[in-house]
C-alpha positions in Angstrom: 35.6 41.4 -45.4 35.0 38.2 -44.0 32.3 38.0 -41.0 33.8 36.3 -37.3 32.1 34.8 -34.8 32.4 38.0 -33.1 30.1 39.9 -35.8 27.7 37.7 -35.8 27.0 37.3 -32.2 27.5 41.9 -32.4 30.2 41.8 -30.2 33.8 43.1 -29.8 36.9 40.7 -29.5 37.4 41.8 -26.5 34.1 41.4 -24.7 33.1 39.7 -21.6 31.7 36.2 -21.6 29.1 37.7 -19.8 28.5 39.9 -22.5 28.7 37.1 -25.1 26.5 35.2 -23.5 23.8 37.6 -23.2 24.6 39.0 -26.5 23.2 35.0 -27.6 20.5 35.3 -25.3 19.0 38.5 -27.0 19.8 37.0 -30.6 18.6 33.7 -30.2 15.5 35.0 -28.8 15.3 37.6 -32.0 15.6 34.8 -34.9 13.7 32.4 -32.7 12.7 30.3 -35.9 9.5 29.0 -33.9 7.9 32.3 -33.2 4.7 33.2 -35.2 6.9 36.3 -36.7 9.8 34.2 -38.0 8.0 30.7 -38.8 8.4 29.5 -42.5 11.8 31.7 -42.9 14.6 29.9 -43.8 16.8 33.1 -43.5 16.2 33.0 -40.0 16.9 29.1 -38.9 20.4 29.9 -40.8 21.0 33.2 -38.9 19.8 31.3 -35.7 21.9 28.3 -36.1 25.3 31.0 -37.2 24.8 32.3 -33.8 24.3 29.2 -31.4 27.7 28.0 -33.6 29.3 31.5 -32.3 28.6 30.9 -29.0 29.4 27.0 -28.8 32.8 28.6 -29.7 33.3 32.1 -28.0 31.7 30.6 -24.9 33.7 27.9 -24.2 37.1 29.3 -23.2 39.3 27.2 -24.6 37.6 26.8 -28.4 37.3 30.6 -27.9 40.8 31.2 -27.6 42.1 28.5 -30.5 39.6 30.6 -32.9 41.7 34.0 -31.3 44.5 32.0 -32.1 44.2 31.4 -35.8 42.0 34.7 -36.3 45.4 36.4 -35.1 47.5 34.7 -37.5 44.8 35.2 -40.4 45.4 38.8 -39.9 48.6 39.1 -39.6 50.3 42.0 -42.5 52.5 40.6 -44.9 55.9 42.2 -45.9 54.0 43.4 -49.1 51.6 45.6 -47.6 54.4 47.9 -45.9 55.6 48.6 -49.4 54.2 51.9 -50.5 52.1 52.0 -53.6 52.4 48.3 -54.0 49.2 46.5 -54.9 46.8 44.9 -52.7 45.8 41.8 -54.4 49.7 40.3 -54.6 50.3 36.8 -55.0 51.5 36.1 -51.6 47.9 37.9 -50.2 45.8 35.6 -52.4 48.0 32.5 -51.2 47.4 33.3 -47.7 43.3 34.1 -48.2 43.0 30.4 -49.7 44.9 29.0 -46.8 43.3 31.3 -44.4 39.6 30.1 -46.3 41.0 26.1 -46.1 41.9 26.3 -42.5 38.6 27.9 -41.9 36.7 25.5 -43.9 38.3 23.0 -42.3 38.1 23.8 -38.8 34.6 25.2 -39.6 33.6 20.9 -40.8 35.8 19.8 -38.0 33.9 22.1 -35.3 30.7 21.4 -37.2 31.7 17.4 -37.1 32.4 17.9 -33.4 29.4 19.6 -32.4 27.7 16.4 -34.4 29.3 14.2 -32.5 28.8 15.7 -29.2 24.6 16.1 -30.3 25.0 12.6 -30.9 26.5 11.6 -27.8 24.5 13.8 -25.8 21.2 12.2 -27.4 22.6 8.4 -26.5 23.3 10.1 -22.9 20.0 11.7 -23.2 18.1 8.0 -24.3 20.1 6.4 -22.4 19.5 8.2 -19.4 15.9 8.0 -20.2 16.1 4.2 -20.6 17.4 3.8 -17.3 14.9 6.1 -16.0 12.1 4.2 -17.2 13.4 0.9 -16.3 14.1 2.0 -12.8 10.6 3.4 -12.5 9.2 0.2 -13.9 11.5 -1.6 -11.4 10.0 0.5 -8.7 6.7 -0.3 -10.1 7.2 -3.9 -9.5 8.9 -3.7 -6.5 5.6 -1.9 -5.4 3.5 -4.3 -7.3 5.5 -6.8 -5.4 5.1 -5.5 -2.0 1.5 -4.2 -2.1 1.1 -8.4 -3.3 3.4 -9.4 -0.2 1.3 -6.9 2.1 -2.3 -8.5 0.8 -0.8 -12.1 1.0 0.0 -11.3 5.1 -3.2 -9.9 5.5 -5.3 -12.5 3.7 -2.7 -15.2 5.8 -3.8 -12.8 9.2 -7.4 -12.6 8.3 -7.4 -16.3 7.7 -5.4 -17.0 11.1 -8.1 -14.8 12.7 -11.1 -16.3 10.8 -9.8 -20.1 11.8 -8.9 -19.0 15.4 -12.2 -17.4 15.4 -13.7 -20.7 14.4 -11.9 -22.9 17.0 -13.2 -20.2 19.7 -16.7 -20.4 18.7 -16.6 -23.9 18.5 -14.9 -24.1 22.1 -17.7 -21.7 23.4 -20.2 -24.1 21.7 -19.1 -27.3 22.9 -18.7 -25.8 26.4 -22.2 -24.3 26.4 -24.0 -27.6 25.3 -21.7 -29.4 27.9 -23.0 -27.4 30.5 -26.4 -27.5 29.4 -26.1 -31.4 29.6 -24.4 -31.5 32.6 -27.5 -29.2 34.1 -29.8 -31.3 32.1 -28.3 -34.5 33.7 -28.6 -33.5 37.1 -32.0 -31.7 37.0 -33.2 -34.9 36.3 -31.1 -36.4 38.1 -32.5 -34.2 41.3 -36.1 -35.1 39.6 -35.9 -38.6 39.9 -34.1 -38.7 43.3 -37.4 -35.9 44.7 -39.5 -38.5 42.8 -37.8 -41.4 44.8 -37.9 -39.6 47.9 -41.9 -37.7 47.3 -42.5 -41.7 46.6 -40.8 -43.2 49.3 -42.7 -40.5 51.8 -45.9 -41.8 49.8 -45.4 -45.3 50.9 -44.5 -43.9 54.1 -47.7 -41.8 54.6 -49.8 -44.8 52.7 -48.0 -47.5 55.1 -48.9 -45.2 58.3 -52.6 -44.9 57.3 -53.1 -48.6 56.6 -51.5 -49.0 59.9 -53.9 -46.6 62.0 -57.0 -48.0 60.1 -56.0 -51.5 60.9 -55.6 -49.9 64.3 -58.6 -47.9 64.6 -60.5 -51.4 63.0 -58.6 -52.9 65.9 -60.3 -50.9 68.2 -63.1 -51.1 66.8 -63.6 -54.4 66.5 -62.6 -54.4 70.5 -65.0 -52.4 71.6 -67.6 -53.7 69.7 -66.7 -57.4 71.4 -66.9 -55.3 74.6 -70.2 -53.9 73.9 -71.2 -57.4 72.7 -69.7 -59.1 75.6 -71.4 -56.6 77.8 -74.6 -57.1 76.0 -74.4 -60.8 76.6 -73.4 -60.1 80.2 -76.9 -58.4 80.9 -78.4 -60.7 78.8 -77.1 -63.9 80.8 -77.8 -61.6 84.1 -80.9 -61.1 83.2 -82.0 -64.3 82.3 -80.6 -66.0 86.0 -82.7 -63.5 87.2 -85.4 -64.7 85.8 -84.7 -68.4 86.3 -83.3 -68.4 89.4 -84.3 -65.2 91.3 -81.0 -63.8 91.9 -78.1 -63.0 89.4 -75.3 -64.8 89.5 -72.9 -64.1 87.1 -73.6 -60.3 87.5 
């Protein structure tokens, strides 16, 4: 008798899709064909990949009840089999086991063809998805390329604002400072010269009121030296009337 899907995944027709999905849990754990116990068994990949088929079937509810479907109509009894002693292998029994086997086979390639064709699209979606993952990430790159280049540009600009207004203030402080020190230059020589000026003019002053006093004290002397003189010729001319004439006269 042929095996179902139900046989291989060790379950009933009835079971739970609970059930069925842990019953393909446990088995494709069991003939795992990558563990160290089952590597380099071909036996096992085919037993693995008969029961991931099962369940792509009995655990989706709809494929799972199509293969109910045309399981139930496989089995079905024909009007032979109720005849007693008749044989099993009739005619109309062979007939129905090749188109039982042909619908099979064919809906076996059509579900195989299908689960193809989803893998397929499911790997476009997959790459796909991945493309668009990595361009968005590269996208997000450069946009952070782009900003981080946009930040550094401002702050270099800023810096550079800074720097140059630094300059100008610096220079303003310069220029201010050697103005000032002119200006302080300027007029301490300026107040030099004018204390020169004014120490000179007292100078002349001082020097113009001791020429005056000497001339005045010459002055003075010069007068009391023609008193004394005067005086001396006084006596003298006394003196000699005396003598001459007995008497002074002048005196």
């Amino acid at each position: 008798m042929a095996r179902t899907l139900y046989d291989i995944l060790e379950v009933s027709s009835s079971a739970s899709p609970e059930a069925i999905r842990a019953a393909y849990e446990r088995l494709s754990a069991k003939f795992d064909p990558y563990t160290p116990d089952n590597r380099g068994k071909p036996e096992v990949r085919v037993q693995h990949d008969a029961v991931k088929e099962a369940f792509l079937t009995l655990g989706n509810p709809d494929k799972r009840k199509r293969y109910d479907s045309v399981q139930v109509r496989h089995a079905a009894p024909f009007e032979g089999d109720l005849v007693a002693g008749a044989p099993f292998w009739t005619l109309p029994r062979i007939a129905a086991l090749v188109i039982a086997l042909l619908v099979g086979g064919g809906w076996y390639y059509q579900h195989h063809q299908e689960q193809a064709r989803l893998e397929a699209q499911r790997a476009i979606a997959e790459a796909k998805a991945r493309e668009a993952e990595a361009k968005a990430r590269a996208e997000a790159e450069q946009a952070r390329l782009a900003a981080r280049q946009e930040r550094d540009a401002e702050r270099r600009r800023v810096n550079e604002e800074n720097r140059t207004r630094n300059e100008l203030e610096r220079a303003r402080r310069d220029y201010e400072r050697n103005r000032q020190s002119q200006e302080m230059r300027e007029r301490y020589a300026e107040e030099r010269q004018t204390r020169e000026q004014r120490n000179h003019a007292q100078r002349e002053e001082m020097e113009q009121k001791r020429r005056e006093l000497e001339r005045q004290r010459a002055e003075a002397a010069n007068v009391a030296e023609a008193r004394r003189r005067a005086a001396r010729e006084r006596e003298e001319l006394c003196r000699i009337e005396r003598e001459r004439y007995g008497q002074s006269i002048s005196c």
